[in-house]
N, C-alpha and C positions, 0 to 999 in steps of 0.2 A: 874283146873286139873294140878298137880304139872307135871313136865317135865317125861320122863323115865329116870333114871339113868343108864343114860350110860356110861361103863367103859373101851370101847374099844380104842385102842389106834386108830385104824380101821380105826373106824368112822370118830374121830375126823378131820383125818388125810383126809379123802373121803371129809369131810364137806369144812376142809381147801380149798382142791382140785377143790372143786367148786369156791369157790372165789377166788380162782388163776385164774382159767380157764376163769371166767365171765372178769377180770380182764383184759386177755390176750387178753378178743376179745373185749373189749372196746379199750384198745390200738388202734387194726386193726382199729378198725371203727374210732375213729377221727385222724388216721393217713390217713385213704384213703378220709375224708371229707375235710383237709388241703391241701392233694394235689391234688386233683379233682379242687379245685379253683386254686390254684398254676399251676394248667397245664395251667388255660383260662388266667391269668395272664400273665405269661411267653410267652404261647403261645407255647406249649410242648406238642405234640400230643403222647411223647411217654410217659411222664409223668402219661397223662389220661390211658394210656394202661396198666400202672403198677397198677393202681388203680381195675381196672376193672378186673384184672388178681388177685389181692390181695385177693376179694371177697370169691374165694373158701376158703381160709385159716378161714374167719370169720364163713363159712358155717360148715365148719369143726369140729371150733369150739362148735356151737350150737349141731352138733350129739352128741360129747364127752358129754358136760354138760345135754343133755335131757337125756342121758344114764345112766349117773352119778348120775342122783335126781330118776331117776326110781329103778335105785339097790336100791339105800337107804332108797327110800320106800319100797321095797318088801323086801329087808332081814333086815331093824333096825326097821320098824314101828315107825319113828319119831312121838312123839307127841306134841300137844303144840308149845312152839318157835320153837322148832328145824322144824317142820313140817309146821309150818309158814314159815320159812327159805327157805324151799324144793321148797314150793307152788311157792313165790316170785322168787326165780331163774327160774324156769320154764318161770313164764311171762314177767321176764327182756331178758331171752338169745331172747326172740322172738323180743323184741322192737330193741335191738342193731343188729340183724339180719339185721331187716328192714333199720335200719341208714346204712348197708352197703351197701344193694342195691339203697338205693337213694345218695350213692354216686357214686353208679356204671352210675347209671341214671345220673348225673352232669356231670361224666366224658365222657358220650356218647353225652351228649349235645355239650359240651366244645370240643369235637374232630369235632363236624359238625360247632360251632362257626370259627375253625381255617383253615377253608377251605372258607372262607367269610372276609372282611376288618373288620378291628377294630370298633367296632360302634364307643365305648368311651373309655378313661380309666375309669377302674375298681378301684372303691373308696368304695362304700356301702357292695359292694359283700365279698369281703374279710373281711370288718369290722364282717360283719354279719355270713360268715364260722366262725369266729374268738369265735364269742359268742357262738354258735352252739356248739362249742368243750368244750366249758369253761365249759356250763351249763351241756354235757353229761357227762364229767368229774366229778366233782361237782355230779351227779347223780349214781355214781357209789361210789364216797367216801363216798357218805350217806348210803348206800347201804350195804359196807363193815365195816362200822364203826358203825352200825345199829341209824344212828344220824338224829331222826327226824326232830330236828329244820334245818339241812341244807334242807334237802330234800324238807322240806313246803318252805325252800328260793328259787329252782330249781322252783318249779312250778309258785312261781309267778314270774320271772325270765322269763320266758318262751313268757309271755307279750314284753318283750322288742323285740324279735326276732321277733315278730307278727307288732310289730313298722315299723320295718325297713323293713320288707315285704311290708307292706302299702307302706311306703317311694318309694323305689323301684318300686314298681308298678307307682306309679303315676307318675314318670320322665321319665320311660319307655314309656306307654303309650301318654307323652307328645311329643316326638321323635315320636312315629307312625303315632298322629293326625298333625305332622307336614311334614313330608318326608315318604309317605309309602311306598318308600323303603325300609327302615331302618325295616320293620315288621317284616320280618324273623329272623333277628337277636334278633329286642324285643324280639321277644315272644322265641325265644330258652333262654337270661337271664331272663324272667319272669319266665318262669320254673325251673331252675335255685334256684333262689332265693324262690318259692315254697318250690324246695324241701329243703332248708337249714331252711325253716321254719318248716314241718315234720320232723327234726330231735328234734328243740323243744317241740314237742309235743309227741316224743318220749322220749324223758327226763322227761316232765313233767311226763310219765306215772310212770316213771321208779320210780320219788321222789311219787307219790304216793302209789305204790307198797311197799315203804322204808317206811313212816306211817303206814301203815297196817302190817308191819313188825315187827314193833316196838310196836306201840300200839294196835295191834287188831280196828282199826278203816277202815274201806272204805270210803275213803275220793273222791274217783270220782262223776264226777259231781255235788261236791259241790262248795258252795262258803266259806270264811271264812277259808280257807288252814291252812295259819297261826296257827291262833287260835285251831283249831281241834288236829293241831299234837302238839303240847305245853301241851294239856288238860293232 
C-alpha cells in the first residue's frame, strides 16, 4: 500500500517534532546515566540528587511525545512508513523512559554507597556507564536516520555490556566470599552494574524497533540480527 499523500506543512512539521522530542529525552537519559556513575565516582551525593530530580524532565517528555503520536493518529490516519513511524515512537519513548528510572535507581544506590567506605576504585563501572550511553546513543541515531545496519550493530553490541556485567559480578562476588563485610557494599555495585546492563537491553530494543521501522521485519527474539535487517 503506497504511503497517503501528505501535503501538510503540519504534519510534516508534528512528525519532525516527534524526533526532536525522542531526541531530547535520549539526551536526559544518558546525561542522568553518566552522572549517576560520576556521582559514586566522585563521591557527590548532590550530584546523584540532580540526577534523580532530572527524571521528571524525561517523564515530561514521554507525555508530550505519547500525546504527539496520538493526535497524528486520529487527525492524519498515518499509513504505511509514516504509521510505522508513529507505532515505533510510541515503544521507543517507553524504553528511554525506563533508562531514566534505572538511573534514578543507580543514583539511589550511589547515595546509600557514600554513606559507607570506599569498597574499591571504580574501574569496570564507569567503563561499562560508558558503553551503556554509546550503545543508547547509537540507538537513537538509528532511529532518526531510519539506518537499519546501525541499529542490527546496537543489538549485537548489547553482548558486550552483558560482558562486563559477568565481569563485575564475578570480582564482586569474589570480595564477599572473602570479607563479608564488604556485602553490602557488593551487592548495592552489583545492582548497580545490573542496572547499566538494562539500559543495554533497552537499546537493544530500541535498534530492533529501528528494523522494523525500516524494513517491516520483527526481528525480536531472533537470532541472525545482522543478517535479517540487511535483507
Amino acid at each position: 500500500m503506497p504511503d497517503r499523500d501528505h501535503t501538510s506543512t503540519h504534519y510534516d512539521e508534528q512528525l519532525s517534532l516527534v524526533k526532536k522530542k525522542l531526541l531530547d529525552m535520549s539526551y536526559h537519559a544518558e546525561w542522568m546515566i553518566a552522572e549517576s556513575i560520576q556521582s559514586i565516582v566522585e563521591r557527590r551525593p548532590s550530584l546523584a540528587e540532580e540526577v534523580i530530580q532530572r527524571d521528571d524532565a524525561v517523564d515530561g517528555l514521554e507525555i508530550e511525545i505519547d500525546d504527539l503520536c496520538f493526535a497524528l493518529v486520529a487527525r492524519e490516519q498515518p499509513v504505511a512508513c509514516d504509521l510505522r513511524f508513529v507505532a515505533t515512537a510510541l515503544k521507543i519513548v517507553k524504553d528511554i523512559e525506563r533508562i531514566g528510572d534505572t538511573a534514578v535507581n543507580i543514583a539511589e544506590r550511589a547515595i546509600e554507597l557514600m554513606r559507607e567506605p570506599e569498597l574499591k576504585p571504580l574501574v569496570d563501572l564507569p567503563l561499562m556507564a560508558s558503553e551503556a550511553q554509546r550503545i543508547l546513543k547509537e540507538s537513537l541515531d538509528a532511529f532518526v536516520n531510519s539506518d537499519a545496519e546501525l541499529a542490527a550493530k546496537v543489538i549485537q553490541k548489547d553482548r558486550a555490556l552483558d560482558n562486563l556485567y559477568g565481569q563485575i559480578l564475578r570480582e564482586l562476588l569474589t570480595y564477599m566470599m572473602e570479607d563479608p563485610r564488604t556485602v553490602s557494599r557488593a551487592i548495592k555495585l552489583v545492582f548497580i552494574a545490573k542496572h547499566l546492563e538494562r539500559v543495554g537491553d533497552h537499546s537493544a530494543n530500541i535498534g530492533e524497533m529501528v528494523v522494523f521501522l525500516v524494513s517491516g521485519k520483527d526481528v525480536r527474539h531472533q537470532t541472525g540480527l545482522t543478517t535479517a535487517a540487511s535483507d
